[in-house]
C-alpha positions in Angstrom: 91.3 147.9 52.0 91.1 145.9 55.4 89.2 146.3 58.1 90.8 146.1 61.2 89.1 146.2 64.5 91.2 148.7 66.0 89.3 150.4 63.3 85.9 150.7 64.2 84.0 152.7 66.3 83.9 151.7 69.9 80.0 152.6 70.1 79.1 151.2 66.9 76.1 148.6 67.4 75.7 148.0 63.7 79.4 147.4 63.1 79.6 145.0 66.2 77.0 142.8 64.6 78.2 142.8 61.2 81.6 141.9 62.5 80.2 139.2 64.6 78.0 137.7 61.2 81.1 137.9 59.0 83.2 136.1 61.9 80.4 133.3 61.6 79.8 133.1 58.1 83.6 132.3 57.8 83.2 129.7 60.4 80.4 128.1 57.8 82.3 128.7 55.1 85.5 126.7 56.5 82.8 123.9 57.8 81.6 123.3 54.4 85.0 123.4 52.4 85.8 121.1 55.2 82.4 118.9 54.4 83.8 119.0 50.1 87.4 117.8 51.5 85.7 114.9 53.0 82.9 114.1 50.5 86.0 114.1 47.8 88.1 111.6 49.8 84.8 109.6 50.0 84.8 109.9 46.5 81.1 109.7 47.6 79.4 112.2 44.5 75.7 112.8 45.6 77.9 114.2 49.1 80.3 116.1 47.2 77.2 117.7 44.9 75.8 118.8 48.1 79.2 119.8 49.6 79.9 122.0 46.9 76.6 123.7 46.9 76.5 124.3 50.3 80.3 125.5 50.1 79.2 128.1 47.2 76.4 129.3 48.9 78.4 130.1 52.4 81.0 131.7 49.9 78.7 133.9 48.5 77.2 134.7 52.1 80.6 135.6 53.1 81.3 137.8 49.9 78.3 139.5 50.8 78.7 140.2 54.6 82.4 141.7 54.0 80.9 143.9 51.1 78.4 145.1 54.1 81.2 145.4 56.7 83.6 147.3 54.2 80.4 149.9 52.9 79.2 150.1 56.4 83.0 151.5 56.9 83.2 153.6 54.2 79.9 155.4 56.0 81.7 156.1 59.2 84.6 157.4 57.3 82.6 159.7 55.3 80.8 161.0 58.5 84.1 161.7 59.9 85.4 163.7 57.3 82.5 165.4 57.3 82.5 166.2 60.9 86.3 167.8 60.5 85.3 169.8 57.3 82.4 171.2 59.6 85.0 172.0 62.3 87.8 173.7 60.2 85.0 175.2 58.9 
């Protein structure tokens, strides 16, 4: 299920900063598989080590901030339903 920004509610303070830290944690992801790329071509290992830990790490950050994002979602669609059951109640 995507997310798509036409999506979210236009008041929503919470989902405007978890947009804006999954936006830069896939900036830091691309900037480390970047920094691996380069370290490889170096063919330089301690770099690459690094590079690749670093890469992980703002994978995993990333993973983690769109699992927010989509659960953060899932609450605003569950308050919505709610809110029609209570007016076609």
């Amino acid at each position: 299920m995507a997310i798509e920004a036409a999506e979210k509610p236009e008041s929503c303070f919470e989902c405007d900063r978890l947009f804006e830290e999954y936006a830069d944690s896939i900036n830091t992801h691309l900037e480390a598989v970047r920094g691996s790329h380069s370290a490889a071509e170096g063919q330089n290992r301690a770099a690459l080590a690094e590079s690749e830990r670093l890469e992980n790490q703002a994978l995993q950050k990333r993973q983690n901030l769109r699992r927010t994002l989509m659960e953060h979602e899932v609450n605003h669609l569950i308050y919505d339903l709610r809110m029609r059951q209570q007016i076609s109640d």
